[in-house]
N, C-alpha and C positions, 0 to 999 in steps of 0.2 A: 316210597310207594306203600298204598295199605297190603295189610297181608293177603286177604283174599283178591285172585286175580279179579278185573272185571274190567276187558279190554273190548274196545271199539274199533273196525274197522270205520275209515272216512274216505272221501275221495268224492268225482265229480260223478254224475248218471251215467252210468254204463260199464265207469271203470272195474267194474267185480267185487264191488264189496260184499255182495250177498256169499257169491260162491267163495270166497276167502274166508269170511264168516263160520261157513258152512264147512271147510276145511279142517281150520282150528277147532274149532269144534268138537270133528270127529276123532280128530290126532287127542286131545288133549281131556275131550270128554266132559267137556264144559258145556252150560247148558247154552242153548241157541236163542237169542233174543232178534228178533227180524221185525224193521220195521213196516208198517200198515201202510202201503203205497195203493194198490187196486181198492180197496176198499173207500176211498176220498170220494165222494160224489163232485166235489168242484173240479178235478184236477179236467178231467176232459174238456170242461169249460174257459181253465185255466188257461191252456196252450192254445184255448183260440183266440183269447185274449184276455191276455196277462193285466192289462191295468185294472180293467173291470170285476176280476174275480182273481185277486192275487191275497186280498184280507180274507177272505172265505176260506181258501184254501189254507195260505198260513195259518189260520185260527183252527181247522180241523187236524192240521198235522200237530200241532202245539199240542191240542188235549189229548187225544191219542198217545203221543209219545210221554205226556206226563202222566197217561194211566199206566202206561206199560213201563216206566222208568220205577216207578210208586209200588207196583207188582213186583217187580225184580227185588228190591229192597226189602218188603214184606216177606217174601217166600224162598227165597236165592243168599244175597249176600247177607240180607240178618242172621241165616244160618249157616253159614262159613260154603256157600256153594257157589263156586265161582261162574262168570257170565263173560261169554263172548258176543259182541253186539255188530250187526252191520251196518249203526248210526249213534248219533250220540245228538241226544238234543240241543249240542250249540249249533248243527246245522243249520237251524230253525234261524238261528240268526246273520247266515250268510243269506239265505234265500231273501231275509224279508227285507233285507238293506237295501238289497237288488231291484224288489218290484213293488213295494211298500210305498205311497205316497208320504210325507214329513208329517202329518197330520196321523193317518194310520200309525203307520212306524211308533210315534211316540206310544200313542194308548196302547200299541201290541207292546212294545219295551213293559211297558208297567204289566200289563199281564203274566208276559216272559217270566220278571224279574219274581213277581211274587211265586208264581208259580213251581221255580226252579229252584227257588232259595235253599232247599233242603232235600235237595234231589242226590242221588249217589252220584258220583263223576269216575270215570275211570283213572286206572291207574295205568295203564299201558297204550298206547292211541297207535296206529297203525293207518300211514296214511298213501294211499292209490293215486297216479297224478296219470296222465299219459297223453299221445297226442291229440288233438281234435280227428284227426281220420281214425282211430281207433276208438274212437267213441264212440263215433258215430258207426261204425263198422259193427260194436259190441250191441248198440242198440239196434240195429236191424234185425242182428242173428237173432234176439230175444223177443220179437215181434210184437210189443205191448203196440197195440192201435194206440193210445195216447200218447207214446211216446215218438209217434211217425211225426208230429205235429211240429216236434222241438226244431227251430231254427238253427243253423250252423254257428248264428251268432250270438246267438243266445249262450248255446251250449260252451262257446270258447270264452263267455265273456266270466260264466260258471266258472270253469276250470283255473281260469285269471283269477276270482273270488278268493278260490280255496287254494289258490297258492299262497295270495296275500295273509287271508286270514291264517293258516297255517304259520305262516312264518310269525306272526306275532302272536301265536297260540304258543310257540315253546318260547319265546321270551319271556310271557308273561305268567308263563303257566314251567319253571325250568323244575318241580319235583315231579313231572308228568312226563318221562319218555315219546321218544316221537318217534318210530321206525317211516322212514319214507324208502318207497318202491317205485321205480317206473314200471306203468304195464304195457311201453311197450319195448321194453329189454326180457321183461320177465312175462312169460303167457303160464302162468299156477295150474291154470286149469288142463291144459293138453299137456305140459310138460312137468314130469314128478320131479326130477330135478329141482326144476325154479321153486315149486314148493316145499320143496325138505329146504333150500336155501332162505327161505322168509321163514320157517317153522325154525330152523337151530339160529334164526336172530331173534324171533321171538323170546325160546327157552331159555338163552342167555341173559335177554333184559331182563322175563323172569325171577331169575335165579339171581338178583343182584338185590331182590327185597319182597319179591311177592311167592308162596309157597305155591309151587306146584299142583300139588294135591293127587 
């Protein structure tokens, strides 16, 4: 792992990556990188229908996350300040597999790719998985109107994504840690327990190559 931390929670819409984020954070004192979701003008369009406005939308989260990834490195880890994130832009690349036409997909891939090429990555990845009733549970209590929109199967076919993709993220990727949680054994946010229990597996992966600070 690099020396400076600069960890990412991941996981599917709803399962808490913000408020985990938000956690480490404060425990550890790391700066808080949160990704740009309300602000999308496509996304509402999005959920009413996916094929029509799924390049729109990918192509706004794509720039955004490469301005704000571009930021972090300029200001944060160029100068030894470590970053906790509640995304990591290979996201970008589950989503767009999923709703991407072969024609799209291709030209976003060459976008992606140059785009990314010298982007920071983390060194620690922290990943959220949990059932479909609890996501759907988590996204109500959180009331975003665009998010009322999301299909049951859509959202399970998500979570199926990012299982796959996960599992061949630490084959491929074996000097990148991968802490995986279920959130629905562990609830972080009501219970301080389950949080000190994902915060001293954190400190530990820490503590095996990247300095504290």
């Amino acid at each position: 792992m690099g020396k400076i931390p600069f960890i990412t929670v991941e996981g599917p819409i709803g399962v808490g990556k913000t408020s985990l984020a938000k956690a480490l954070s404060d425990h550890f004192h790391y700066h808080l990188l949160k990704e740009i979701v309300d602000e999308n003008p496509f996304l509402d369009k999005f959920y009413d229908n996916i094929e029509e406005w799924s390049f729109q939308t990918e192509m706004f989260f794509l720039c955004n996350r490469f301005k704000q990834l571009e930021d972090i490195q300029n200001h944060y880890l160029s100068k030894d300040k470590p970053i906790v994130a509640d995304y990591h832009i290979f996201k970008n690349l589950i989503f767009a597999q999923r709703t991407l036409k072969n024609q799209q997909y291709d030209k976003y891939m060459q976008i992606f790719d140059i785009l990314t090429k010298d982007m920071p990555r983390p060194n620690l990845v922290i990943y959220l998985n949990a059932s479909l009733d609890t996501l759907l549970t988590r996204i109500e209590m959180r009331g975003r109107e665009f998010e009322k929109k999301i299909s049951s199967s859509y959202l399970q076919q998500l979570s199926t994504d990012y299982d796959h993709f996960m599992e061949n993220f630490t084959k491929t990727h074996e000097e990148v840690p991968v802490l995986s949680f279920n959130g629905d054994e562990l609830d972080f946010v009501q219970n301080s327990e389950d949080l000190a229990h994902i915060i001293t597996a954190v400190e530990k992966s820490l503590k095996k190559g990247v300095h504290l600070t």
